[in-house]
C-alpha positions in Angstrom: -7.2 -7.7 13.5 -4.8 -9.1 10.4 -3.7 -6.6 7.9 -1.8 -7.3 4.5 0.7 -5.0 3.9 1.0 -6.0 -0.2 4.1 -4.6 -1.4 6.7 -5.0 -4.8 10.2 -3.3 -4.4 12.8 -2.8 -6.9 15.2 -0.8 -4.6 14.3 -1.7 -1.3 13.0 1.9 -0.7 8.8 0.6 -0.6 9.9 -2.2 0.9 11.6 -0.4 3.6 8.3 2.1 3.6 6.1 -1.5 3.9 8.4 -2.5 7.0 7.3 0.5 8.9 4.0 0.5 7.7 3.8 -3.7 9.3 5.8 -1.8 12.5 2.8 0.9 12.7 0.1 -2.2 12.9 2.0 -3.9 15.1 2.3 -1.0 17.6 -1.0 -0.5 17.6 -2.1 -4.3 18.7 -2.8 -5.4 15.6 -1.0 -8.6 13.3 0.7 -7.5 10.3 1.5 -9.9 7.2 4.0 -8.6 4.9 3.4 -10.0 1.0 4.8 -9.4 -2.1 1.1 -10.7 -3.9 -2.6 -11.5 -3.1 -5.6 -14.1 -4.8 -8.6 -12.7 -4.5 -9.1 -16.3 -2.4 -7.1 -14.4 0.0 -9.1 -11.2 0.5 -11.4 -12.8 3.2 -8.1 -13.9 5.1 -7.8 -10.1 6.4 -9.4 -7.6 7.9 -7.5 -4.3 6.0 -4.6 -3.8 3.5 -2.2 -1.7 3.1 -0.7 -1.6 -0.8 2.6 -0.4 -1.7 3.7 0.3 -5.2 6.6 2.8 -6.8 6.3 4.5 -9.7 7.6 3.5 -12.6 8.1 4.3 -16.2 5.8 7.4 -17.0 4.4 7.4 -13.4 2.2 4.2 -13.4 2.1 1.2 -10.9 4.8 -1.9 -12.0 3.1 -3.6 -14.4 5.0 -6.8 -14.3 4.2 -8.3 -11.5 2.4 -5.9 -9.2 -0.6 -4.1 -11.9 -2.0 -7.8 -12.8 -2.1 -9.0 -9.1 -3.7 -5.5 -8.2 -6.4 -5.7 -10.8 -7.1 -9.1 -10.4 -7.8 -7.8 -6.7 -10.1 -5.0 -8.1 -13.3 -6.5 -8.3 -13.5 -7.7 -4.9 -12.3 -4.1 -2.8 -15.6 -3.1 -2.3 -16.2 -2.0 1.2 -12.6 -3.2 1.9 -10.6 -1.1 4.6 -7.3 0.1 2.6 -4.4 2.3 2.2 -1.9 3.1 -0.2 2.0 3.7 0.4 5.1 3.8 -2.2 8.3 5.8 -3.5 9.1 7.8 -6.8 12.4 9.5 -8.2 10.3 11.9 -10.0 7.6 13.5 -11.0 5.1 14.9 -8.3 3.2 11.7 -7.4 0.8 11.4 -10.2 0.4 8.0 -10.2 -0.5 7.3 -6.4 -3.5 10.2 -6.7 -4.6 8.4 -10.0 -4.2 4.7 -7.7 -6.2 6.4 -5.0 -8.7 7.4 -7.2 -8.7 4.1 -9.0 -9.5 2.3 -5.8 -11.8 4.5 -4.7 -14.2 4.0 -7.8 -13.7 0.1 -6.9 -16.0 0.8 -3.8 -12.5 0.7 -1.3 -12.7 2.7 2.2 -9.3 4.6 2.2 -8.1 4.8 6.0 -6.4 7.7 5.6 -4.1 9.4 3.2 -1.3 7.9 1.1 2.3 7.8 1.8 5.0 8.8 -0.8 8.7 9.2 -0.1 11.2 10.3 -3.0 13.3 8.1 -3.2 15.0 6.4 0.0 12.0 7.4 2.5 13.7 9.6 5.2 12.3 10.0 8.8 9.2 11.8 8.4 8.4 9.4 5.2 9.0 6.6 7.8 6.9 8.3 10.4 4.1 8.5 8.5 4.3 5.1 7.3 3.7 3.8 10.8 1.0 6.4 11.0 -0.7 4.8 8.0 -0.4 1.3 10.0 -1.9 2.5 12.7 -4.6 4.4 10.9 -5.2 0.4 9.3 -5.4 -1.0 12.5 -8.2 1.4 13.8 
């Protein structure tokens, strides 16, 4: 099994959440490809993604680079295997339930619940990344 893990990080705190989720699918015998974008030419290169985004401004996905290449991806997430990861610095994670429902009325099949670490993720944030990969590589 391949997985994307599809990631943008200003910090370095998602993209230290998308290194364990890439260490979860890897522990569980699958191949992990870490990517800061996807075509939709690309979806049928993978078998599951995992998408990680932090909040930004008034709690909405980065819309500079990561919102166009995610809703170019929309259309084509139908009965695709996903789940959703990122950080915050405030707030209460408002804009990973409204992502989660977003994908879910674009036909996705979430794996299992999202991840969301404030701030720096600490160890259970870290844990439950690799949960998440795992739960992707099922």
């Amino acid at each position: 099994m391949k997985i994307a893990v599809v990631f943008w990080s200003g910090t370095g705190n998602t993209e230290a959440m998308a290194n364990a989720v890439a260490d979860g699918i890897k522990n569980a015998g699958a191949e992990a490809v870490l990517l800061s974008g996807l075509t939709t030419d690309e979806l049928d290169s993978y078998d599951a993604f995992a998408f990680g985004c932090p909040a930004m401004g008034s709690e909405e996905l980065e819309d500079g680079e990561f919102e166009p290449m995610f809703a170019a991806l929309e259309g084509k997430l139908n009965g695709k295997k996903i789940a959703l990861f990122g950080s915050y610095g405030w707030g209460d994670g408002e804009w990973m339930r409204n992502w989660e429902e977003r994908c879910k009325n674009d036909g996705a099949v979430i794996a299992c619940d999202f991840v969301i670490a404030n701030e720096a993720p600490d160890d259970d944030a870290i844990a439950a990344c690799k949960a998440l990969g795992a739960a992707l590589a099922k």
